[in-house]
N, C-alpha and C positions, 0 to 999 in steps of 0.2 A: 219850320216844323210846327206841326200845332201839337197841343198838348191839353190831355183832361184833367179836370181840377176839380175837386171838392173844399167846398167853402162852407165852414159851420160859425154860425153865430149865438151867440154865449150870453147871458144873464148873472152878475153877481148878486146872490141874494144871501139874506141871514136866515137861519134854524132859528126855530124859537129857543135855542140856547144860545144864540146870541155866538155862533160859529158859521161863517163862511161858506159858502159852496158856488157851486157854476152847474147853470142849469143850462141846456143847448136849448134854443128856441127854435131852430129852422136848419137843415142841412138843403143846399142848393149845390148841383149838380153842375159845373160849364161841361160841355161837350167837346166845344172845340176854342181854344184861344191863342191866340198870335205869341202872349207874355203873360205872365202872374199878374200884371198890372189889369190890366185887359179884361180879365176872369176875376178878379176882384170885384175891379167897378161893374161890370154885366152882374156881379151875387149882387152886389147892395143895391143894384136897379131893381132886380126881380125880389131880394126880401121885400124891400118897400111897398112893391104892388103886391107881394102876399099880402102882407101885416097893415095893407091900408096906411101908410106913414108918408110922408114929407122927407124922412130924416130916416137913416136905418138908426141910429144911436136912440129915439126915444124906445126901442124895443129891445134893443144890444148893445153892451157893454165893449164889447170887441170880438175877433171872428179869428181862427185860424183855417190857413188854405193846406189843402193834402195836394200835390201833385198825382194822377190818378195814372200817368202814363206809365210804358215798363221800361221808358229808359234812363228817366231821372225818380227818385224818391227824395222826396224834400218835405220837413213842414214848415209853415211861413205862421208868424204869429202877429197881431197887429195888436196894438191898443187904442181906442181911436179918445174914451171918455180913461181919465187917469182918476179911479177910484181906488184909494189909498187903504186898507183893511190895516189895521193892528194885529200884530199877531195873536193877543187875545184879548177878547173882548170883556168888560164889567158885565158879570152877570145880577141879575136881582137876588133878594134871599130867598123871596121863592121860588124861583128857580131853583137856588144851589140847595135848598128842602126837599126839592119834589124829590132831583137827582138823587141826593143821600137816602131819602125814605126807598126809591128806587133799588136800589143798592142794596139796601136793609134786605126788603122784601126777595131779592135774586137768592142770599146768600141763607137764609131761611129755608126757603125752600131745595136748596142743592144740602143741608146739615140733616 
């Protein structure tokens, strides 16, 4: 039985607050695939030739697969680079300034 798959691949990056996020760089489409396996390696064939790469990881972080079909829903999550994030990060003092003057200013204006 074949099966459609969505496969998105993902970017961890930092805010300039020095806080975590995932950015999706490319959603790729399989249409039709034999296994997860299958439609996997066919997305990181095709990100590559989007994104001009060698390597899907110099452009993603890691990718999760959607099963698209109506008779299974699954999501599959891979990590292929193990970038370790703290849960929070040292921020500078200017930074933790700007945010507080931030703050000041919101709370001025709502008095």
């Amino acid at each position: 039985m074949m099966n459609a798959y969505r496969v998105k691949f993902f970017k961890r990056l930092l805010s300039s607050y020095g806080m975590p996020f995932n950015v999706c760089q490319r959603t790729i489409d399989i249409q039709r695939s034999r296994s997860l396996e299958r439609a996997v390696e066919a997305a990181k064939f095709r990100f590559e030739r989007c994104e001009c790469v060698g390597k899907w990881t110099l452009h993603a972080d890691y990718f999760e697969v959607e099963i698209l079909s109506k008779t299974a829903s699954a999501v599959f999550r891979q990590q292929e680079k193990s970038v370790n994030w703290p849960s929070t990060l040292p921020r500078s003092e200017a930074a933790r300034s700007r945010s507080r003057s931030h703050r000041h200013r919101e709370k001025k204006q709502v008095a």
